[in-house]
C-alpha positions in Angstrom: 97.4 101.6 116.8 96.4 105.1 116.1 98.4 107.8 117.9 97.4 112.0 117.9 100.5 113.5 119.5 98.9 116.7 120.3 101.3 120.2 120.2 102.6 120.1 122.9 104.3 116.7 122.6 105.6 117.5 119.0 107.0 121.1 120.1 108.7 118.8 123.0 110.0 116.6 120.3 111.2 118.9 117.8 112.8 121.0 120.7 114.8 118.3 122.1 112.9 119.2 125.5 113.4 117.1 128.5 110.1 114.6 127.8 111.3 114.9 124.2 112.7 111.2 124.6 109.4 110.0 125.8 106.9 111.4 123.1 109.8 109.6 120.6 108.9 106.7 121.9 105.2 107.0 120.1 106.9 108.3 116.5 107.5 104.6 115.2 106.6 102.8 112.7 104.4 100.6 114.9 102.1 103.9 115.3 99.7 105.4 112.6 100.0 109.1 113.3 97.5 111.5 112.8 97.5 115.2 113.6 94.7 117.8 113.8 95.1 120.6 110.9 95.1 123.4 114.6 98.2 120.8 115.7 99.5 122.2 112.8 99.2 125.4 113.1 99.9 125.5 116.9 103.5 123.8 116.0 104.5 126.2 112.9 103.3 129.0 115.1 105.4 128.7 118.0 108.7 127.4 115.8 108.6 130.3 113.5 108.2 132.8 116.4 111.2 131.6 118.2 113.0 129.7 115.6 112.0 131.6 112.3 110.2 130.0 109.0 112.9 128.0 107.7 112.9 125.6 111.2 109.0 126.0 111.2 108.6 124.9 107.0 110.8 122.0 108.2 109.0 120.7 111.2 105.3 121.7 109.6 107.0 119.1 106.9 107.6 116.6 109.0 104.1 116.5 110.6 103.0 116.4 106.9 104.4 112.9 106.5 101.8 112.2 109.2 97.7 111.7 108.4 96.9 115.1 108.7 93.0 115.6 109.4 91.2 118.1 108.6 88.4 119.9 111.1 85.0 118.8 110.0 81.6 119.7 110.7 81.3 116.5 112.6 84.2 116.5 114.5 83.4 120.7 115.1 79.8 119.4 117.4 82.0 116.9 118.8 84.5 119.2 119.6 81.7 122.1 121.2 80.1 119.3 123.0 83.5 118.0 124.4 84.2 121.7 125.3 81.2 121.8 127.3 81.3 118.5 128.8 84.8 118.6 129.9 85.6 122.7 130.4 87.7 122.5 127.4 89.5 125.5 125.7 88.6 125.5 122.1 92.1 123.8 121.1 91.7 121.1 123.2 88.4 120.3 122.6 89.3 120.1 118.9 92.4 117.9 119.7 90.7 115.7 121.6 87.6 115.8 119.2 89.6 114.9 116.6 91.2 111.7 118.6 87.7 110.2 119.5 86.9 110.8 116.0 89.7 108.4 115.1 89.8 106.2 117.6 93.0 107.0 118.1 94.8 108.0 121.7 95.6 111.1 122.4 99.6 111.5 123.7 100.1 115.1 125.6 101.8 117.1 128.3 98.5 119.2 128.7 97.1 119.2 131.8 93.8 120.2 130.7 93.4 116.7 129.5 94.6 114.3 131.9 91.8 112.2 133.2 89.9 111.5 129.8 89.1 108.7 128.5 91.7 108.2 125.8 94.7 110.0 126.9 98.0 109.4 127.8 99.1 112.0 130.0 103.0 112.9 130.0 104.2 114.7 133.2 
């Protein structure tokens, strides 16, 4: 089963945050991951601002053992037309773009994307 863990959940993860035990739960083996390249740089963004670039090079590393997917043209229209469907910020409509485009469920604590089809929603 394909699994996008979008930022939120990672940043949860990496933090040890209080849901940080329940987004573990999708990090196994039985999951293919995939991440978003703006997952990427949402995550190294926020852990080098509060945790400097050593912690954020070490947790951008460990999303690169994941299948890392780039934005393409495609999955860009899919993205605008999710956006506008769905009132979606741009990030989200690229994160949950990019999960369509994989067939693959999308795992956050984002609020703005409970409800659709294809998400697992952690409160």
């Amino acid at each position: 089963m394909k699994i996008l863990l979008d930022s939120s959940g990672w940043i949860e993860f990496f933090t040890d945050g209080p849901r940080a035990n329940r987004y573990a739960g999708y990090l196994t083996s039985r999951h293919q991951i995939i991440t978003p390249t703006i997952v990427l740089y949402e995550v190294y963004k926020k852990i080098k601002r509060e945790r400097g670039e050593e912690a954020a090079m070490q947790f951008a590393g460990r999303l690169h053992t994941t299948h890392v997917i780039p934005l393409t043209e495609s999955i860009a229209l899919l993205a605008a037309d999710l956006s506008l469907q769905h009132r979606l910020a741009m990030a989200d409509a690229i994160v949950y773009a990019t999960g369509r485009d994989q067939e693959a469920e999308v795992v956050t604590g984002d609020a703005d994307l409970e409800g659709l089809p294809g998400v697992v929603y952690i409160k």
